[in-house]
CHARMM internal coordinates of N, CA and C (Angstrom, degrees):
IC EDIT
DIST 1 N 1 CA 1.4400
DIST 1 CA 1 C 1.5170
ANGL 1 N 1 CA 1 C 107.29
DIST 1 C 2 N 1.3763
ANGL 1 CA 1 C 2 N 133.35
DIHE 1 N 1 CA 1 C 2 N 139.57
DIST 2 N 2 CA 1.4912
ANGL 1 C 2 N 2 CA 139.43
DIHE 1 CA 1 C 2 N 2 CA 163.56
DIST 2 CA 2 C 1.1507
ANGL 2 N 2 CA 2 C 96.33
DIHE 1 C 2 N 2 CA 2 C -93.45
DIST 2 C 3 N 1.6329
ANGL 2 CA 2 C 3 N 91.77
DIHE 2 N 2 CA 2 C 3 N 119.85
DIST 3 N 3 CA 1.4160
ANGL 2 C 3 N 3 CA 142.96
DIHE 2 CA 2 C 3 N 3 CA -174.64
DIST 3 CA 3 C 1.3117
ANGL 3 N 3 CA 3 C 109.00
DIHE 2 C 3 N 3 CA 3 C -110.22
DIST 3 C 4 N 1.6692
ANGL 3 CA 3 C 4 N 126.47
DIHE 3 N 3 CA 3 C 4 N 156.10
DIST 4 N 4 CA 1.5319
ANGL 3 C 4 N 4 CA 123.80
DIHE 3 CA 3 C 4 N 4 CA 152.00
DIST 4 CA 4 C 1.6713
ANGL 4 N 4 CA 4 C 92.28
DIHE 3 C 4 N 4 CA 4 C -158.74
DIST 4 C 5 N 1.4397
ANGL 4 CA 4 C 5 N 101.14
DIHE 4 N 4 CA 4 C 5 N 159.05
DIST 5 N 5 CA 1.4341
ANGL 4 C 5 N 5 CA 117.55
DIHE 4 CA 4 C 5 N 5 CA 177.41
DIST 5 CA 5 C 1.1862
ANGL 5 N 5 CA 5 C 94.57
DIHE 4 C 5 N 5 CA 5 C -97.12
DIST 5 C 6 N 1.7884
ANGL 5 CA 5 C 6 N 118.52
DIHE 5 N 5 CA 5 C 6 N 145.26
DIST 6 N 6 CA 1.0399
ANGL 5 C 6 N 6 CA 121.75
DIHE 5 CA 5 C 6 N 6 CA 150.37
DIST 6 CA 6 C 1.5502
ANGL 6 N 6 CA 6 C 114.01
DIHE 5 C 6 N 6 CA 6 C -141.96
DIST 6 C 7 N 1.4264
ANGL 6 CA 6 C 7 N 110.57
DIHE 6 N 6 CA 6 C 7 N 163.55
DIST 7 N 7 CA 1.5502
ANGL 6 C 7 N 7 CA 98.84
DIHE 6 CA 6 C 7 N 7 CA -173.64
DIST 7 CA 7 C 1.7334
ANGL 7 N 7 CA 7 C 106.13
DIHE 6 C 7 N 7 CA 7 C -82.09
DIST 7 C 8 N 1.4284
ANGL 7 CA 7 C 8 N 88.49
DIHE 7 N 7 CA 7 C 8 N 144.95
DIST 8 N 8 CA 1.6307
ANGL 7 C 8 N 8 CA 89.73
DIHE 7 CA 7 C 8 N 8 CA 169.40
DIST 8 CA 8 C 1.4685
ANGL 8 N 8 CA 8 C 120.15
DIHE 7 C 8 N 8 CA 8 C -114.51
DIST 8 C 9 N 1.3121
ANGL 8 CA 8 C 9 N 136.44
DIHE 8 N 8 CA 8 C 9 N 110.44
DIST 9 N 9 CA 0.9371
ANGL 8 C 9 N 9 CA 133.95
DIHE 8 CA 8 C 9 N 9 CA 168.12
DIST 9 CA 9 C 1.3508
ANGL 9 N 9 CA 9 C 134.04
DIHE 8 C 9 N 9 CA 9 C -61.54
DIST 9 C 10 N 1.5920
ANGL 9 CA 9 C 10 N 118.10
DIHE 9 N 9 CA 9 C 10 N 130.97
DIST 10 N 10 CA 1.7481
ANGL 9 C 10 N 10 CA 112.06
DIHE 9 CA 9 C 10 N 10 CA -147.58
DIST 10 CA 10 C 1.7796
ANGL 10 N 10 CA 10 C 97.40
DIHE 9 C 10 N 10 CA 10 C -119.51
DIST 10 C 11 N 1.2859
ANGL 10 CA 10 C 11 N 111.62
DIHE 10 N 10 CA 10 C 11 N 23.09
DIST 11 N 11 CA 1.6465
ANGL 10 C 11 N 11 CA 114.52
DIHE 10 CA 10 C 11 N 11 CA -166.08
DIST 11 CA 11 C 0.9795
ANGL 11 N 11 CA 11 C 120.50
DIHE 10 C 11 N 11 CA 11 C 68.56
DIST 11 C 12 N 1.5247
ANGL 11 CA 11 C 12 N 124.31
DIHE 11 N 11 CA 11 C 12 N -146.62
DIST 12 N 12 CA 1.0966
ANGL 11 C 12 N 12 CA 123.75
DIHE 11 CA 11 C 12 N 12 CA 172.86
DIST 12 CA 12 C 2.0333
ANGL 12 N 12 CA 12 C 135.42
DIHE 11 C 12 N 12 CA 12 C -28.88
DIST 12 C 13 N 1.2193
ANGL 12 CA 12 C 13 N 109.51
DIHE 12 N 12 CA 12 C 13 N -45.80
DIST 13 N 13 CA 1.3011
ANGL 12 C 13 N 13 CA 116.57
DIHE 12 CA 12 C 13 N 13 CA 161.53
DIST 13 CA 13 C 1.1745
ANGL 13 N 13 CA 13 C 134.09
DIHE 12 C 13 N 13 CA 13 C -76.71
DIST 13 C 14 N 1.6114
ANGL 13 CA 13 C 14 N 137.89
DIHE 13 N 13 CA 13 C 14 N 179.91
DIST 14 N 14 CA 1.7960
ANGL 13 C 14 N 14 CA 102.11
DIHE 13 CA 13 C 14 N 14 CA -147.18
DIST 14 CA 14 C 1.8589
ANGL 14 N 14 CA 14 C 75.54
DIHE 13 C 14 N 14 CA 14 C -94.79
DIST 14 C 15 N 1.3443
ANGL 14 CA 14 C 15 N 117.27
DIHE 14 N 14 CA 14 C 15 N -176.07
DIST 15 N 15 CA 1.3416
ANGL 14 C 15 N 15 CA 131.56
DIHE 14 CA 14 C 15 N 15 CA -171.40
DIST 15 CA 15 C 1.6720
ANGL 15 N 15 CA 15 C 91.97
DIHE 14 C 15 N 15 CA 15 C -107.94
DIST 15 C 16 N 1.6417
ANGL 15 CA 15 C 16 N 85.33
DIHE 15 N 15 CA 15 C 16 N -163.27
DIST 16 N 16 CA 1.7155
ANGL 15 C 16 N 16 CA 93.19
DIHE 15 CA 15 C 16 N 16 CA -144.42
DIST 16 CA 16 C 2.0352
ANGL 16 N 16 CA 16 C 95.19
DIHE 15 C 16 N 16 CA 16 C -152.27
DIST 16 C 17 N 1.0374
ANGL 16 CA 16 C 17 N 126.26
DIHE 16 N 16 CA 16 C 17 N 139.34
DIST 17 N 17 CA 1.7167
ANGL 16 C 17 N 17 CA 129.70
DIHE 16 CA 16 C 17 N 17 CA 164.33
DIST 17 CA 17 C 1.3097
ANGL 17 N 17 CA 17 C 107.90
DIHE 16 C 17 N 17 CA 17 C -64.49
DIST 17 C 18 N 1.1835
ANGL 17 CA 17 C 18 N 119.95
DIHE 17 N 17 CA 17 C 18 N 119.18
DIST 18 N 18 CA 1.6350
ANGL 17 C 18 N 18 CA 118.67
DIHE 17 CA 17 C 18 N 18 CA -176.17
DIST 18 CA 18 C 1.8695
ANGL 18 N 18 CA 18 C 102.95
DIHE 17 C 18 N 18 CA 18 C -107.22
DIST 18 C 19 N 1.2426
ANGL 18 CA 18 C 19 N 136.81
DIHE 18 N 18 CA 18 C 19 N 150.01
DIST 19 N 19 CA 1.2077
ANGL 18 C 19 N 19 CA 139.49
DIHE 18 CA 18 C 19 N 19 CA 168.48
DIST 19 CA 19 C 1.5484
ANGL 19 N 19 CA 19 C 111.99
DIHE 18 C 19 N 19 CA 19 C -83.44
DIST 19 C 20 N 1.3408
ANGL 19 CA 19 C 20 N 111.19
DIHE 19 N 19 CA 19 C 20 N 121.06
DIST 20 N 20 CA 1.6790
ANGL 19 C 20 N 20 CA 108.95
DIHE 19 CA 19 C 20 N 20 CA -163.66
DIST 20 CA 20 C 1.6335
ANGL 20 N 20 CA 20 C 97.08
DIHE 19 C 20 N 20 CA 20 C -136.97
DIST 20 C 21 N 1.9525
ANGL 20 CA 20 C 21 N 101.16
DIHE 20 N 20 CA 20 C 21 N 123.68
DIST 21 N 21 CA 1.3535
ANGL 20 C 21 N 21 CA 97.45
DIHE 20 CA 20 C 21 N 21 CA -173.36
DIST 21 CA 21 C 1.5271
ANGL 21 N 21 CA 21 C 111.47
DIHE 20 C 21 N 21 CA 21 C -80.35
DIST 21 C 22 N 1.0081
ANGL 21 CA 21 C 22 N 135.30
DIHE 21 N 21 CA 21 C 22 N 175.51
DIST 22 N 22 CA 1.6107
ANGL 21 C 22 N 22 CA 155.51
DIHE 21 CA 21 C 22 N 22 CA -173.12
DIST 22 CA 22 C 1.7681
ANGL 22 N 22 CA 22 C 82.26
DIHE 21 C 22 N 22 CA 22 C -79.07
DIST 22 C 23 N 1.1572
ANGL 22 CA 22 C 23 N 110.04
DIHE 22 N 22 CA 22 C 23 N 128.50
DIST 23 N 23 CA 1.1089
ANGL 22 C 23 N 23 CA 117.05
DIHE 22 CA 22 C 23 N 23 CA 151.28
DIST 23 CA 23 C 1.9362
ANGL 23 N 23 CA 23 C 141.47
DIHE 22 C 23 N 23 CA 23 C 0.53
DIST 23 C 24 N 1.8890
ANGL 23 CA 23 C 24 N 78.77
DIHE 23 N 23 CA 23 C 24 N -89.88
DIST 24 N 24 CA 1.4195
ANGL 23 C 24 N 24 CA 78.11
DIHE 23 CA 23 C 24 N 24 CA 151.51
DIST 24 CA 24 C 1.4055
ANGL 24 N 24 CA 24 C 157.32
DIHE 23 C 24 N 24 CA 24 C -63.55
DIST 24 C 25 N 0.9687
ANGL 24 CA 24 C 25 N 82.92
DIHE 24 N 24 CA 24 C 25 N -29.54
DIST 25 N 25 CA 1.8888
ANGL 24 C 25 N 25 CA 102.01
DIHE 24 CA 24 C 25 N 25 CA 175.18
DIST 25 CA 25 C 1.3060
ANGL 25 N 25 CA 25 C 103.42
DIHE 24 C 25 N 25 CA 25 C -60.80
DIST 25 C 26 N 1.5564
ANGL 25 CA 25 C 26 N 127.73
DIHE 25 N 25 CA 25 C 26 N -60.32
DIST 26 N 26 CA 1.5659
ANGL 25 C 26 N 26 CA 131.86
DIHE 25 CA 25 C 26 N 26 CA 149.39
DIST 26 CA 26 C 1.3148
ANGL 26 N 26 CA 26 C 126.14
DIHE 25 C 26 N 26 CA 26 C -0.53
DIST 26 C 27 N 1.5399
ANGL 26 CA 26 C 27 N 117.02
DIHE 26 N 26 CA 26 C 27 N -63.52
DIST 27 N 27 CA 1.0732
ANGL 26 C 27 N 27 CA 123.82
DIHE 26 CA 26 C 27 N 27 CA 174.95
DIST 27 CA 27 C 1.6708
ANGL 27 N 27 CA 27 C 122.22
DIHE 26 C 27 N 27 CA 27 C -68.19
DIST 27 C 28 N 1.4394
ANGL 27 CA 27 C 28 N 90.85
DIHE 27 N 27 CA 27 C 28 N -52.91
DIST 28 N 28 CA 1.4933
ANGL 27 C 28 N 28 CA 101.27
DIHE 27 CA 27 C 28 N 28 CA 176.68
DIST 28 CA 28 C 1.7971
ANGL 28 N 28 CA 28 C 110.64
DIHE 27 C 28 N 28 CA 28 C -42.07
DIST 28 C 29 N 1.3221
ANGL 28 CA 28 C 29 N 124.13
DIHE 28 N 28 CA 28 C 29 N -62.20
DIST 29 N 29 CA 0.8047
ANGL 28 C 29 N 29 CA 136.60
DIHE 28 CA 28 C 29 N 29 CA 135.66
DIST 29 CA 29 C 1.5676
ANGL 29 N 29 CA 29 C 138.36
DIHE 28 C 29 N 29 CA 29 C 16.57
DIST 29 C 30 N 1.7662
ANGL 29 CA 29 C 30 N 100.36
DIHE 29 N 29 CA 29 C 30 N -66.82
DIST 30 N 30 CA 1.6090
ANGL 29 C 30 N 30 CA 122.21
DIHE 29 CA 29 C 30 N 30 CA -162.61
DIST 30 CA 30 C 1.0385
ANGL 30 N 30 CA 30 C 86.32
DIHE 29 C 30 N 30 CA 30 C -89.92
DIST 30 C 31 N 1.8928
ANGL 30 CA 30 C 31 N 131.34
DIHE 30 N 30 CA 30 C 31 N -53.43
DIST 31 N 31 CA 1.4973
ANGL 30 C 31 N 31 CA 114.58
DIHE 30 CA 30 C 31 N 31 CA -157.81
DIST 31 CA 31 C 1.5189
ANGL 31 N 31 CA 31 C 102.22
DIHE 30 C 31 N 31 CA 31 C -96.96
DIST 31 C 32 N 1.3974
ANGL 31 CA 31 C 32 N 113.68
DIHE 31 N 31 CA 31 C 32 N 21.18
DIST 32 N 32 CA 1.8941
ANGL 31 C 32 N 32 CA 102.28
DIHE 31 CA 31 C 32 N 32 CA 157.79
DIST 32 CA 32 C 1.4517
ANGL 32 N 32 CA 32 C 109.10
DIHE 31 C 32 N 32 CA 32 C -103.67
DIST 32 C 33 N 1.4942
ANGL 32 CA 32 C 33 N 100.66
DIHE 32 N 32 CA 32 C 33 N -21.43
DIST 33 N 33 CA 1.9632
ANGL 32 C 33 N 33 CA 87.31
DIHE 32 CA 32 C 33 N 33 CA 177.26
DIST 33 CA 33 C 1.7046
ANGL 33 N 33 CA 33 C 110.52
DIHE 32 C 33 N 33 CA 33 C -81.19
DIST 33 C 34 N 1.2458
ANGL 33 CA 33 C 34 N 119.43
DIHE 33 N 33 CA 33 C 34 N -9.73
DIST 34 N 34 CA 1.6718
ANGL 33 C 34 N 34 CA 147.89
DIHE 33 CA 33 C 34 N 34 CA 173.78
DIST 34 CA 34 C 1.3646
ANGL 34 N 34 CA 34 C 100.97
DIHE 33 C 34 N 34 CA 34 C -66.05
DIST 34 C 35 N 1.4580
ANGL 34 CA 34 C 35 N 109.91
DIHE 34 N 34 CA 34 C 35 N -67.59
DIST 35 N 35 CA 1.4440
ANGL 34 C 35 N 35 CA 87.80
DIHE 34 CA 34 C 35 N 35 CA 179.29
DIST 35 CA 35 C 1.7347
ANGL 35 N 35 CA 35 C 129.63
DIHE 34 C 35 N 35 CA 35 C -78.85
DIST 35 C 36 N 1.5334
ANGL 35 CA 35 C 36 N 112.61
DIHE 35 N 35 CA 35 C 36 N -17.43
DIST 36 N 36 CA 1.1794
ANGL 35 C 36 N 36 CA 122.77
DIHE 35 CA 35 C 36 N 36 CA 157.21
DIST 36 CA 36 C 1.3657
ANGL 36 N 36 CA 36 C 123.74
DIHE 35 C 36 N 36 CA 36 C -31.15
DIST 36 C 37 N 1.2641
ANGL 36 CA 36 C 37 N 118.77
DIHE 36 N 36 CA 36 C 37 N -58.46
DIST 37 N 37 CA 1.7266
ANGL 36 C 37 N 37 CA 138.29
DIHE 36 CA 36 C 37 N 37 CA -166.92
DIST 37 CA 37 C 1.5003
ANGL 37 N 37 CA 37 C 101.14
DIHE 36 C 37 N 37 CA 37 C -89.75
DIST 37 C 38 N 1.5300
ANGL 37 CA 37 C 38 N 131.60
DIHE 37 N 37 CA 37 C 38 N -32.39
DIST 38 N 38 CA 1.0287
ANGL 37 C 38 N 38 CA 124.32
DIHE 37 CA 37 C 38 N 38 CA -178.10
DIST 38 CA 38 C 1.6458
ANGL 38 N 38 CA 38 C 107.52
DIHE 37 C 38 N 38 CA 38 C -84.10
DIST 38 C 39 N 1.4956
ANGL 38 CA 38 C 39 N 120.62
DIHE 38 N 38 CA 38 C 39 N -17.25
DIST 39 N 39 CA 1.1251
ANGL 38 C 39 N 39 CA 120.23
DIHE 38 CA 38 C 39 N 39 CA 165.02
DIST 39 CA 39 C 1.9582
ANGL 39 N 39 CA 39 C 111.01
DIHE 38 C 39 N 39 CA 39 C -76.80
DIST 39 C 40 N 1.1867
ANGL 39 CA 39 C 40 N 109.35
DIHE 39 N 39 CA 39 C 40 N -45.43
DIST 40 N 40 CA 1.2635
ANGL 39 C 40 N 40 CA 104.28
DIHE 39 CA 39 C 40 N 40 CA -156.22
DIST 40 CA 40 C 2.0505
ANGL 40 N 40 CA 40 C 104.94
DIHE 39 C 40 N 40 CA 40 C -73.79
DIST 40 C 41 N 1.3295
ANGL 40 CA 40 C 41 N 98.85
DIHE 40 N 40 CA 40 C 41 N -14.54
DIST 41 N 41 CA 1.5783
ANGL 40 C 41 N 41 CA 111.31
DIHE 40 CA 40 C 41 N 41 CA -163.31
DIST 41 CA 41 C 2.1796
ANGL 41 N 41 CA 41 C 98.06
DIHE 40 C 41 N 41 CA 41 C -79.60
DIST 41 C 42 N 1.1673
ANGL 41 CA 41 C 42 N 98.12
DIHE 41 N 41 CA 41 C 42 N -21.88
DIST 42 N 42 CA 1.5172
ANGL 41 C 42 N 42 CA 125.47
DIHE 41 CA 41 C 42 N 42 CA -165.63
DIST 42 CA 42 C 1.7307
ANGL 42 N 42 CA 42 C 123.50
DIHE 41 C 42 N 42 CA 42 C -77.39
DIST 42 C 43 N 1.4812
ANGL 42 CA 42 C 43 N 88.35
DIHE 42 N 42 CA 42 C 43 N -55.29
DIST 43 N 43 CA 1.5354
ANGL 42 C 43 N 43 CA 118.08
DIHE 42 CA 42 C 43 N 43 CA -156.44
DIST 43 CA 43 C 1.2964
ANGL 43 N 43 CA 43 C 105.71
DIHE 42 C 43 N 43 CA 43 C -103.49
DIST 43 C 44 N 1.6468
ANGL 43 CA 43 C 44 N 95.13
DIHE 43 N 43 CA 43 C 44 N 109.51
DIST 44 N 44 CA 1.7468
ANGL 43 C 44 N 44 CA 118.54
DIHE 43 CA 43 C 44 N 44 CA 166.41
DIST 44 CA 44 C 1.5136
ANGL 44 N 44 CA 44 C 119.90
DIHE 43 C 44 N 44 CA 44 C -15.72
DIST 44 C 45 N 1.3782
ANGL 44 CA 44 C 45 N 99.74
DIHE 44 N 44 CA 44 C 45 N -42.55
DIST 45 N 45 CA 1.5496
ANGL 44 C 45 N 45 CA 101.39
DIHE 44 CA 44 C 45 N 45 CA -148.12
DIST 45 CA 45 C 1.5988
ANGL 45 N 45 CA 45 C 95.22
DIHE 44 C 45 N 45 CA 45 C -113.15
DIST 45 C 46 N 1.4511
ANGL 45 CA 45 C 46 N 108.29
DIHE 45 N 45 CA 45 C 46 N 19.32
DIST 46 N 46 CA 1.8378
ANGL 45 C 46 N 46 CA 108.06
DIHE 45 CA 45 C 46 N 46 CA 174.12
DIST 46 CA 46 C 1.4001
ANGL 46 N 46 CA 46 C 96.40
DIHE 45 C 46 N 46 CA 46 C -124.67
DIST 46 C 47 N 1.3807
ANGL 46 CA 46 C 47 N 127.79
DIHE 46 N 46 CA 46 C 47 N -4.91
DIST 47 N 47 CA 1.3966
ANGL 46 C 47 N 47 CA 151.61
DIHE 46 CA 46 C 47 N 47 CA 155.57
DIST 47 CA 47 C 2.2361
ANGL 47 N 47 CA 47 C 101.21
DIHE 46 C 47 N 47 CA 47 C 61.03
DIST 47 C 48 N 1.1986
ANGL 47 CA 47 C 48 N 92.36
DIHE 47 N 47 CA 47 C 48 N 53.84
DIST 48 N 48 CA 1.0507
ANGL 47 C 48 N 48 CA 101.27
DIHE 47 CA 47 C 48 N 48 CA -174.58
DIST 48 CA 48 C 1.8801
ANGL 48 N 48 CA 48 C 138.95
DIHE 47 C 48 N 48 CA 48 C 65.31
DIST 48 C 49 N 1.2549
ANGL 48 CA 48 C 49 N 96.60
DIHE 48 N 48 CA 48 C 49 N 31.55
DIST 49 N 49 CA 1.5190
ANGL 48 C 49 N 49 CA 134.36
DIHE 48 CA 48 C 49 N 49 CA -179.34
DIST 49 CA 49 C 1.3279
ANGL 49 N 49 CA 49 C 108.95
DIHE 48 C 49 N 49 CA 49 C 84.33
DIST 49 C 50 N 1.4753
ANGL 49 CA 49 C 50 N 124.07
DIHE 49 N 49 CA 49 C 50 N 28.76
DIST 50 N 50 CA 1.4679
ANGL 49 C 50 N 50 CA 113.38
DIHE 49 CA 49 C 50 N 50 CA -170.57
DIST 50 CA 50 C 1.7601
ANGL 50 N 50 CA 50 C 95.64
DIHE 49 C 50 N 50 CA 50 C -90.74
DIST 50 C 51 N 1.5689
ANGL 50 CA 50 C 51 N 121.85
DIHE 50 N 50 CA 50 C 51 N -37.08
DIST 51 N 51 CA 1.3158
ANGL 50 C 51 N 51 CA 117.34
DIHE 50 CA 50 C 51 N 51 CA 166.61
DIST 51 CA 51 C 1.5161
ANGL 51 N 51 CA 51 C 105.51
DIHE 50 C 51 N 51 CA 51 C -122.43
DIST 51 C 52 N 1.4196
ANGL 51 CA 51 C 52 N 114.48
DIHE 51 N 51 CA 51 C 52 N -150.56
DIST 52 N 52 CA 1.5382
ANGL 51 C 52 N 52 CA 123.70
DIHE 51 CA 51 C 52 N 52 CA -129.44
DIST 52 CA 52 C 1.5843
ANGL 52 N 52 CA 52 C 98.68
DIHE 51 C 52 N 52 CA 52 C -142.05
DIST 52 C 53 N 1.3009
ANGL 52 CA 52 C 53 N 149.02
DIHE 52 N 52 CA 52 C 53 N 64.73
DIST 53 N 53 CA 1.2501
ANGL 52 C 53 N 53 CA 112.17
DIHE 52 CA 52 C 53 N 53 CA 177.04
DIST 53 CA 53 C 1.7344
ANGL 53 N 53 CA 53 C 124.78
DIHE 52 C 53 N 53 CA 53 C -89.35
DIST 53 C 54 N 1.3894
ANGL 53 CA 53 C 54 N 107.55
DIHE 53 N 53 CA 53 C 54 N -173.17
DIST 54 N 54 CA 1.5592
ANGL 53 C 54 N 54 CA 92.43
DIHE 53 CA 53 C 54 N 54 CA -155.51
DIST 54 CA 54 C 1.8355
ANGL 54 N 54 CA 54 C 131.38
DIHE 53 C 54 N 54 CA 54 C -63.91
DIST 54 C 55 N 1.5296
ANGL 54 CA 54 C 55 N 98.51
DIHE 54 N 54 CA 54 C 55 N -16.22
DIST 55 N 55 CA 1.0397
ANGL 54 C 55 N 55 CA 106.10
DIHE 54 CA 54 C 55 N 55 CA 160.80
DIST 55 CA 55 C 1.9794
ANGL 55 N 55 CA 55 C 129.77
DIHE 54 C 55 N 55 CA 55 C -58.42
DIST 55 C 56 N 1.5610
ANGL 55 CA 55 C 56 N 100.00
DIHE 55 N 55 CA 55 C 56 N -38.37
DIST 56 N 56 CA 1.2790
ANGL 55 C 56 N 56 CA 114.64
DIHE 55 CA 55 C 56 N 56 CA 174.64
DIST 56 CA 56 C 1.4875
ANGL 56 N 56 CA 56 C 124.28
DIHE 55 C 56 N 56 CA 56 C -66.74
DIST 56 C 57 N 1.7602
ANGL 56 CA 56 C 57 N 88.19
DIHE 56 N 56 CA 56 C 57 N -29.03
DIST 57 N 57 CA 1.6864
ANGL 56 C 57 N 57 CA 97.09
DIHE 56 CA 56 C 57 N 57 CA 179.35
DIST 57 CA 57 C 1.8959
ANGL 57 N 57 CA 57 C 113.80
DIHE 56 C 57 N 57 CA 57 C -80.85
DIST 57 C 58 N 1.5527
ANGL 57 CA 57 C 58 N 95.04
DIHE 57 N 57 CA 57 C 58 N -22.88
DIST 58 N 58 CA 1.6255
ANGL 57 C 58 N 58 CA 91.42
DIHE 57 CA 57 C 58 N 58 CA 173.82
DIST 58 CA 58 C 1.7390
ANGL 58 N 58 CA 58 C 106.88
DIHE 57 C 58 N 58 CA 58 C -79.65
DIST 58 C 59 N 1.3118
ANGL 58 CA 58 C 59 N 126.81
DIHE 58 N 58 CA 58 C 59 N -41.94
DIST 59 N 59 CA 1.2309
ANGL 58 C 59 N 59 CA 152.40
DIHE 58 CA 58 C 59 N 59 CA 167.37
DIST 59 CA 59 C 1.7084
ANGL 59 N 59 CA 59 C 90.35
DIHE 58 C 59 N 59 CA 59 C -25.74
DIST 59 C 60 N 1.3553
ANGL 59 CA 59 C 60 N 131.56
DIHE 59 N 59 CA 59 C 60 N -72.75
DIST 60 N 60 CA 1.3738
ANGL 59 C 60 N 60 CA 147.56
DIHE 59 CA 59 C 60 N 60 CA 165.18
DIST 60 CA 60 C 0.8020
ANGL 60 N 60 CA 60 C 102.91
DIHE 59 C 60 N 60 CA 60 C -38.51
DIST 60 C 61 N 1.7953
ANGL 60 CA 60 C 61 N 131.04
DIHE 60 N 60 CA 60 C 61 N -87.04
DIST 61 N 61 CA 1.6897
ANGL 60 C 61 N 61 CA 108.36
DIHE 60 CA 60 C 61 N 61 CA -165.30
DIST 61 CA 61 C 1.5484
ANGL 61 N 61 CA 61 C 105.09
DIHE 60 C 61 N 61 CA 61 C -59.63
DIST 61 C 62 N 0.9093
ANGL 61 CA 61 C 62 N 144.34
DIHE 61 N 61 CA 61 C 62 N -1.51
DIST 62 N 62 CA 1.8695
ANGL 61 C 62 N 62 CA 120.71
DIHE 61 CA 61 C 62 N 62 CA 177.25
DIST 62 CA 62 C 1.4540
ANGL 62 N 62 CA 62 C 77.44
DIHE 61 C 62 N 62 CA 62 C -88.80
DIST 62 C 63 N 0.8368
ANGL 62 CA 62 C 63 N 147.91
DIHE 62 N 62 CA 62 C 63 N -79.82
DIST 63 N 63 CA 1.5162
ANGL 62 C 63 N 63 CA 144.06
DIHE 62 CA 62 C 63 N 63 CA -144.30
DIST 63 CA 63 C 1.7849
ANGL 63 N 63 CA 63 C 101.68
DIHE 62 C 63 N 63 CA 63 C -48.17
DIST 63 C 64 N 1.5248
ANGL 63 CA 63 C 64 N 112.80
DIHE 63 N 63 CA 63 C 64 N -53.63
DIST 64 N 64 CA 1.3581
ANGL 63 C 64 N 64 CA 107.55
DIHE 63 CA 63 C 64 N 64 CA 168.62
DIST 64 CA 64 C 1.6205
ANGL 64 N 64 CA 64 C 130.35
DIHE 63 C 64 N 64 CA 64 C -52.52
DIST 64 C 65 N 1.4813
ANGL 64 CA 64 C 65 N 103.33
DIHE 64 N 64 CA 64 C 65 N -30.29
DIST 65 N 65 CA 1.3978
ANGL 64 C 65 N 65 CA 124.65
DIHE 64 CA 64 C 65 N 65 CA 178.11
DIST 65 CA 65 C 1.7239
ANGL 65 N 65 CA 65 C 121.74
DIHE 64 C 65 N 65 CA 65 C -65.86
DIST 65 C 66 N 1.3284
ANGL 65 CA 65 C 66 N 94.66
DIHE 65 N 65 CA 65 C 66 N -29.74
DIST 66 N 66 CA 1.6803
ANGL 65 C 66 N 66 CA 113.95
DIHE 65 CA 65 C 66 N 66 CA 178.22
DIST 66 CA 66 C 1.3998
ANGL 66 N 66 CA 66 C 111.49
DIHE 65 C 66 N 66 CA 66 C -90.21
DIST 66 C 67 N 1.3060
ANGL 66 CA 66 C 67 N 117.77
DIHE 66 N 66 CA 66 C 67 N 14.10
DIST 67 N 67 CA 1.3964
ANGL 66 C 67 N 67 CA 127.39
DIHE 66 CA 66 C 67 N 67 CA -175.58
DIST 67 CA 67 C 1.3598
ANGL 67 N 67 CA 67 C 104.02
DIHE 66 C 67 N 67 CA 67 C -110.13
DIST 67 C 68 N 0.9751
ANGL 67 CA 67 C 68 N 124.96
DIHE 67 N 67 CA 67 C 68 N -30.97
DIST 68 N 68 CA 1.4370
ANGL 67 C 68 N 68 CA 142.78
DIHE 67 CA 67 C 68 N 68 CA -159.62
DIST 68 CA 68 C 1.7683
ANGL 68 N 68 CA 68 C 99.23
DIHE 67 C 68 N 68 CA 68 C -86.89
END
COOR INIT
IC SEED 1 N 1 CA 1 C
IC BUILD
């Protein structure tokens, strides 16, 4: 994943280096865990995210894959 540190300023108390993804990767990212949840919230057979079916589980590794 492209990563960068940047400082974050917390106000009054001293601040802190926060890990901040690249943009894209972000996105890539947002709309695989998006379609993940919009599948699993949906689909009969993931029974409302309590399990996984196989679509959800590929749905997951791309979502895990976009992390990387």
């Amino acid at each position: 994943m492209s990563v960068r540190r940047e400082w974050r300023d917390s106000g009054s108390a001293s601040g802190h280096m926060q890990t901040v993804a690249a943009s894209g990767t972000y996105n890539r990212m947002q709309t695989a865990y998006r379609a993940y949840i919009d599948h699993a919230t949906t689909c009969d057979g993931c029974g409302g995210g309590e399990r996984r079916c196989a679509e959800a589980d590929q749905l997951w590794r791309t979502y895990r894959a976009a992390r990387t």
